[in-house]
N, C-alpha and C positions, 0 to 999 in steps of 0.2 A: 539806264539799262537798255540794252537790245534785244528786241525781239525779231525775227522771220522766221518764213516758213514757206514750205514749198511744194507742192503735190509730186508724190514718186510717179512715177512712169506707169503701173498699176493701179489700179483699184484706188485711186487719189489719195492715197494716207499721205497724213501731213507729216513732210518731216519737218521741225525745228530747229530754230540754231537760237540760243539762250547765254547774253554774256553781261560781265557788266557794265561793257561797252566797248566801243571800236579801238582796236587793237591790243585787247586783250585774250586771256583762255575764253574756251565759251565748250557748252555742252550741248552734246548734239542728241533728240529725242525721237527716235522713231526712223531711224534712215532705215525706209522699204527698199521696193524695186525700185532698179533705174538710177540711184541719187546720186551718184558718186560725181558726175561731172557736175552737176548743178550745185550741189553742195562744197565741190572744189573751189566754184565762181563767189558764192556765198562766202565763205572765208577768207578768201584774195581780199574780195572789194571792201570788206572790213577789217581787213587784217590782223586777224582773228586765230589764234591755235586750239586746237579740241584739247581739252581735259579728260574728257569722259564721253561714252553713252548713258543715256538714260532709256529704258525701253518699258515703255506702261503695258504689255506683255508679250507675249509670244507668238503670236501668231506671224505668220511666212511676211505678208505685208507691210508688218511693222520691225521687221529684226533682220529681213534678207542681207540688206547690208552692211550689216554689225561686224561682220569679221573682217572686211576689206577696211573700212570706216576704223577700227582698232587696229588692225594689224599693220598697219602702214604707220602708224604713229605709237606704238607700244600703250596706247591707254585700255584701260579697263570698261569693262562691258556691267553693268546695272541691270538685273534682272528678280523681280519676285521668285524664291526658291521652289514656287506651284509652279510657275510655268519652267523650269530650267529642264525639263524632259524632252518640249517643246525647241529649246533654242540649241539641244542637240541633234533632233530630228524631228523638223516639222510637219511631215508627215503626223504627227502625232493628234495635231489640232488643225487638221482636213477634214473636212466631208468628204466622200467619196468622189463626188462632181470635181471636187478640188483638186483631189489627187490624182484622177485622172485626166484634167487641166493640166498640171505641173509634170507630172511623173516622168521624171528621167530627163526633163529638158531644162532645167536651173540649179544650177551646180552649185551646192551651199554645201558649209565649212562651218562647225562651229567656232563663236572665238574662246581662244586660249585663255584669257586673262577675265574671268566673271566673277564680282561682289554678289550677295545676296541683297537684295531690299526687306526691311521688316516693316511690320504697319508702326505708325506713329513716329519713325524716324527721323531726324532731322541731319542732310546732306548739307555737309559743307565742301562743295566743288566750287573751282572757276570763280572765286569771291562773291556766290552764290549761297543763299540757305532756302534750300528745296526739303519741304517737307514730303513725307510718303504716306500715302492712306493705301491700305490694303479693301479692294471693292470689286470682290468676285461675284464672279454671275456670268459675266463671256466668256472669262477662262478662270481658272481656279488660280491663277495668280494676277490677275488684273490690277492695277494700282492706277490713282491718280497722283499728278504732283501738284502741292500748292508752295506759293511763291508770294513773297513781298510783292505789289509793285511800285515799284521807286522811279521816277524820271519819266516816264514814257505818256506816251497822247490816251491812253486809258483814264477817262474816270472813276480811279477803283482803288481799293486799297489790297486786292489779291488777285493773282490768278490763278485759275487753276488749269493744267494741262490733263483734259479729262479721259485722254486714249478714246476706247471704244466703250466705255462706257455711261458716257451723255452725247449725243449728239444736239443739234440746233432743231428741234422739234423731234424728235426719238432717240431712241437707245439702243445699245448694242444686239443682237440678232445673238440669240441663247442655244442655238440649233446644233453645232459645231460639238466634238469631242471636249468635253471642260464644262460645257456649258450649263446653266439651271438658271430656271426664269426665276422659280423665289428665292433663290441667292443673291442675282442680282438685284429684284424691288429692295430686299433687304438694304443691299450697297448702298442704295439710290436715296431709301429712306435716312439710313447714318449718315452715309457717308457725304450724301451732294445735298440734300434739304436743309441740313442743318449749315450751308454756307450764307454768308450775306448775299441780298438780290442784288450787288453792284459787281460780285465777284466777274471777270469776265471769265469767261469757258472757250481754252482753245482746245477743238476735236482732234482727235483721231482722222476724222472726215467731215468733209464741208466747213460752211462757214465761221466762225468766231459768232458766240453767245453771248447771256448773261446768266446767271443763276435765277432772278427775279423775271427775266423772257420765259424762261424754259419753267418756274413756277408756274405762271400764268398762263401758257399756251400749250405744254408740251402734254400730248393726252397720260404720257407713263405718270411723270410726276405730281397732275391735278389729278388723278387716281389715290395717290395715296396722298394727296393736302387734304380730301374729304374723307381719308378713311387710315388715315397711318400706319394703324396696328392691325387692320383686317387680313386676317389668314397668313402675319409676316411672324 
């Protein structure tokens, strides 16, 4: 199996390329700002065709370039139907700071061709079987994906692609239009505590995890290993 990944050109979201190995389909997770030519290099030197996006939610960082990324290759765009308000106009999941950051200077398009994601689903893309967790708290449609893994330098038997909702010592920032902080512990408690400590965690942003690091260290989550159920 292949994994990489690449920092957009913004706010470092990671985008991913996921296949079941060099020169085959592969699906692409989270193409932000910026990707399109690095993501272009990505595919060449694997020689590798998109199947799909997969988008863990909507916010501008993570989906800008969703419509260029599909539209150029007729595939279909992957998105929780919370956030699809979002991946029509992202204005929608700005702070004001944000908005007037962006406002009028990034020409976005939504894409034509969008599946819904539902929690518990099992995706069979790309000769891939990507499961869905539905784990809002950043945005009302946030999703993680977990994944076999088969072949790769991971000691693990899973990973999961945790968007913005785990990072490598913190978690996603609740502030944002969409957002509630005890929606997301809630997430954190189903949805990420109950993974094995081997699972590896690739973000949203920054580094690559483990579920068992981010047990042990991360303050969100040793909050609720001593207290699980308090005020969730």
């Amino acid at each position: 199996m292949l994994v990489t990944s690449f920092p957009a050109e913004a706010f470092g979201t990671n985008c991913y390329v996921l296949a079941a190995g060099p020169g085959e389909q592969a699906l692409i997770v989270d193409p932000g700002i910026g990707v399109l030519d690095h993501l272009d290099e990505v595919l060449a030197q694997h020689r590798l065709q998109p199947a799909a996006v997969l988008l863990t939610h909507g916010h501008l960082d993570h989906s800008f370039s969703v419509t260029p990324v599909c539209g150029a290759r007729g595939i279909t765009a992957y998105v929780h139907p919370g956030d699809l308000e979002m991946l029509a106009d992202p204005e929608k999941g700005m702070g004001i700071g944000l908005q007037q950051m962006f406002g009028g200077r990034l020409p976005y398009t939504a894409p034509e061709d969008v599946a819904e994601l539902t929690d518990g689903a099992t995706l069979s893309l790309a000769g891939l079987e990507i499961t869905v967790d539905h784990a809002p708290g950043r945005t009302g449609g946030s999703v993680i994906f977990r994944m076999p893994n088969t072949q790769t330098s991971w000691d693990a038997d899973q990973l999961c692609l945790s968007g913005d909702v785990l990072f490598a010592g913190s978690i996603g920032r609740t502030d944002l239009p969409g957002g509630n902080t005890a929606v997301m512990m809630t997430s954190l408690r189903d949805k990420i505590l109950p993974l094995a400590d081997d699972t590896v965690v690739l973000p949203g942003h920054g580094p690559e995890t483990t579920i068992g690091r981010e047990r042990a260290h991360n303050p969100y989550l040793r909050e609720l290993v001593a207290a699980p159920r308090r005020g969730l």
